[in-house]
C-alpha positions as CSV (number, residue, x, y, z in Angstrom):
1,X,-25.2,53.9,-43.1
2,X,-23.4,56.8,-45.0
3,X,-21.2,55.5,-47.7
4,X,-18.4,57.1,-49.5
5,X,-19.1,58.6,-52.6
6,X,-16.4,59.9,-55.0
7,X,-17.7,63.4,-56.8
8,X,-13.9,65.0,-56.7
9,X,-12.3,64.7,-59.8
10,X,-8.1,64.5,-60.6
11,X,-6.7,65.8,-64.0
12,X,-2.9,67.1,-64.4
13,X,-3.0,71.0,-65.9
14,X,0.2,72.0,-67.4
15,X,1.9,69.2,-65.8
16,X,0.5,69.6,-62.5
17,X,-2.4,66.8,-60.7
18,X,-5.1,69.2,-59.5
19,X,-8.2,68.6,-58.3
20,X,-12.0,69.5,-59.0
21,X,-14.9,69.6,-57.1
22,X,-18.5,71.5,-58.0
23,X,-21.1,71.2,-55.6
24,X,-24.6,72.8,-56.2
25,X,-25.3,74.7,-53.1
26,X,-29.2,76.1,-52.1
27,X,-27.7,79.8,-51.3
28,X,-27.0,82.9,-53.5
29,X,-23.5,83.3,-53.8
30,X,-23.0,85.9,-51.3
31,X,-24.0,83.9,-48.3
32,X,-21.9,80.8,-49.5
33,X,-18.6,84.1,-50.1
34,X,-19.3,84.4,-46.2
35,X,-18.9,81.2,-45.3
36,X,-15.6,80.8,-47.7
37,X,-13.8,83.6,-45.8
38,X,-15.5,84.6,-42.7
39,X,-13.9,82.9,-39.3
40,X,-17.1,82.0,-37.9
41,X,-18.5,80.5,-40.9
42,X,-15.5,78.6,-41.7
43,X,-15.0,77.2,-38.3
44,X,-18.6,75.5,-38.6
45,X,-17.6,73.2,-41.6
46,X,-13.4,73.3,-41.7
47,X,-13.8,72.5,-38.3
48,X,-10.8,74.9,-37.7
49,X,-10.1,78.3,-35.9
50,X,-9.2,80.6,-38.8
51,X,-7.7,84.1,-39.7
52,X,-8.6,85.7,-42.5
53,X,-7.1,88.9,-44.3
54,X,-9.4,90.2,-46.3
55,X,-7.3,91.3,-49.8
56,X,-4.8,90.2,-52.0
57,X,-1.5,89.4,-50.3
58,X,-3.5,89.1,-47.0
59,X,-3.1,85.7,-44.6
60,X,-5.6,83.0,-44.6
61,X,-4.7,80.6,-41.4
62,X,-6.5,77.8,-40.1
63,X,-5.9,75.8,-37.2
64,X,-7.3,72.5,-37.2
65,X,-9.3,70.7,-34.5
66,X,-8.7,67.1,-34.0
67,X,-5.1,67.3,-34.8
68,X,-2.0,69.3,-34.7
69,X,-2.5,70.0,-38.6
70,X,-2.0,74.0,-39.6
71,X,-2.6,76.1,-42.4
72,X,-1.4,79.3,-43.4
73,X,-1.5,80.9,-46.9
74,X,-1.7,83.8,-48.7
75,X,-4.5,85.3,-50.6
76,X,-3.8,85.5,-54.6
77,X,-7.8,86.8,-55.4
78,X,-9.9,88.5,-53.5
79,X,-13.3,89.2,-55.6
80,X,-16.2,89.0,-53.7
81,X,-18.7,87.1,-53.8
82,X,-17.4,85.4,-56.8
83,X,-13.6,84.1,-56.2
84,X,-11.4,83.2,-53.8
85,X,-8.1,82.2,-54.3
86,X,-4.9,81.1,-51.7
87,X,-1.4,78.8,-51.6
88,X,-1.6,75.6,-49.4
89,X,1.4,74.6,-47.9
90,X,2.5,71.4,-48.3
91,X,5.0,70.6,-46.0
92,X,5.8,67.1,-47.0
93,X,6.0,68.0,-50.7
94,X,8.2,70.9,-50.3
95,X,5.7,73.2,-52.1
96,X,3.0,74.8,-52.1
97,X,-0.6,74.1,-53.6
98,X,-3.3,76.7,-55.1
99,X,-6.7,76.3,-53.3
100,X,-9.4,78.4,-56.0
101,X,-13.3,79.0,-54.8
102,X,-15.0,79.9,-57.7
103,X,-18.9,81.0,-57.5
104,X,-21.7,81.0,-60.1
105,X,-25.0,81.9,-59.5
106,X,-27.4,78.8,-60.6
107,X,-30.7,77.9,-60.3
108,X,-32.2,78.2,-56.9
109,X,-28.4,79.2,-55.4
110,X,-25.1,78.7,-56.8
111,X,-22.5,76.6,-57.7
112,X,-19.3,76.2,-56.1
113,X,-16.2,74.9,-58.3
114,X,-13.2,74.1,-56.2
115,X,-9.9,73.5,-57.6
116,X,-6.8,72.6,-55.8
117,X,-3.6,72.4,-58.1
118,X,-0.6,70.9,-56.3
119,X,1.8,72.3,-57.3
120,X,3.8,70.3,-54.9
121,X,3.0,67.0,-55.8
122,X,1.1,66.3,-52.5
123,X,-0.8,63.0,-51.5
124,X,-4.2,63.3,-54.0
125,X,-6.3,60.8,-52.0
126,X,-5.6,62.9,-48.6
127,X,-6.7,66.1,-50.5
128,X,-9.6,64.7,-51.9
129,X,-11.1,62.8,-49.2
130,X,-10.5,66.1,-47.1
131,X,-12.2,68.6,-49.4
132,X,-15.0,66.2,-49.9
133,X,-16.0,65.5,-46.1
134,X,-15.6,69.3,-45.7
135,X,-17.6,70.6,-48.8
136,X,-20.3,67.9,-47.3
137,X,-20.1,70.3,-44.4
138,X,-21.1,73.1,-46.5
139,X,-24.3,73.0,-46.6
140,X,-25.1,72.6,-42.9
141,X,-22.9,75.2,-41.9
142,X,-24.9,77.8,-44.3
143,X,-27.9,76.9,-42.6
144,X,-25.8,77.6,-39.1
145,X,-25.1,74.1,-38.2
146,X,-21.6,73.1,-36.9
147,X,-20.0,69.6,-37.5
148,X,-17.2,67.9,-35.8
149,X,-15.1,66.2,-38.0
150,X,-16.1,62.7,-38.6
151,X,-12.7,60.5,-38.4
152,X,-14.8,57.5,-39.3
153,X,-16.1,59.2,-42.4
154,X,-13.0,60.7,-43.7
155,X,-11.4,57.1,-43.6
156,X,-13.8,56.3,-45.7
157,X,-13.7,58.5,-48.1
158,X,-10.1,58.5,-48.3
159,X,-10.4,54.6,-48.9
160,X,-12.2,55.2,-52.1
161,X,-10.1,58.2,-52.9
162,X,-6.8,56.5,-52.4
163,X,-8.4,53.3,-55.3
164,X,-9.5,56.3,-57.7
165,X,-6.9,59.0,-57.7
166,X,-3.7,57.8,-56.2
């Protein structure tokens, strides 16, 4: 039985609850820049259809499967292979959040630091349990492997999430 972990991380930055995941992937940091921003990649662990505009000011869209949810940004950094930054909208919060990859090589691959700043106060626990069953998506997807998302799992995870961090 898989059972929810908690590895994300809350702090508030300048007034501002944000987020922090690092996860200590087995590729080099170019292959893990692929699957942050190309379509195909990111469909096989967002488990979303996505459009990506390669550059500052460009879009980054991503349609969701399982439920009506939609995304669509814009692109604030664009240096490959080593950062990646975008706005979230959040809808409910009337605002919009600031989703940063950042990428350093480590030993044997890299390490991915993911911070999400909400800038519009959204719901903690949802973002956390979200980025959490999708980073554990990952590393199957660089090694080609595609997931469906895993309704079960999430719960879970947002469970813990929603006792830790709001």
């Amino acid at each position: 039985m898989d059972i929810a972990t908690r590895d994300g991380r809350t702090s508030i930055v300048d007034g501002v609850p944000t987020l922090h995941f690092e996860r200590h992937l087995r590729h080099a940091p170019n292959a893990v820049w692929a699957a942050l921003t190309e379509p195909a990649s990111l469909a096989r662990w967002m488990q979303a259809e996505a459009v990506v505009d390669p550059q500052v000011g460009g879009r980054i869209q991503m349609i969701f499967q399982g439920g009506p949810h939609r995304m669509e940004g814009e692109i604030t950094r664009w240096e490959p292979p080593l950062l990646l930054e975008y706005t979230w909208p959040e809808k409910s919060a009337g605002g919009d959040s600031l989703v940063r990859f950042a990428l350093r090589p480590g030993e044997g691959g890299c390490v991915l630091t993911l911070t999400h700043t909400l800038r519009g106060g959204g719901d903690q626990a949802d973002f956390a349990s979200g980025w959490h069953w999708h980073l554990d998506c990952l590393d199957a997807a660089l090694v080609g492997e595609a997931r469906k998302f895993d309704t079960s799992r999430w719960a879970a995870l947002r469970a813990v999430y929603a006792a830790t961090v709001g």
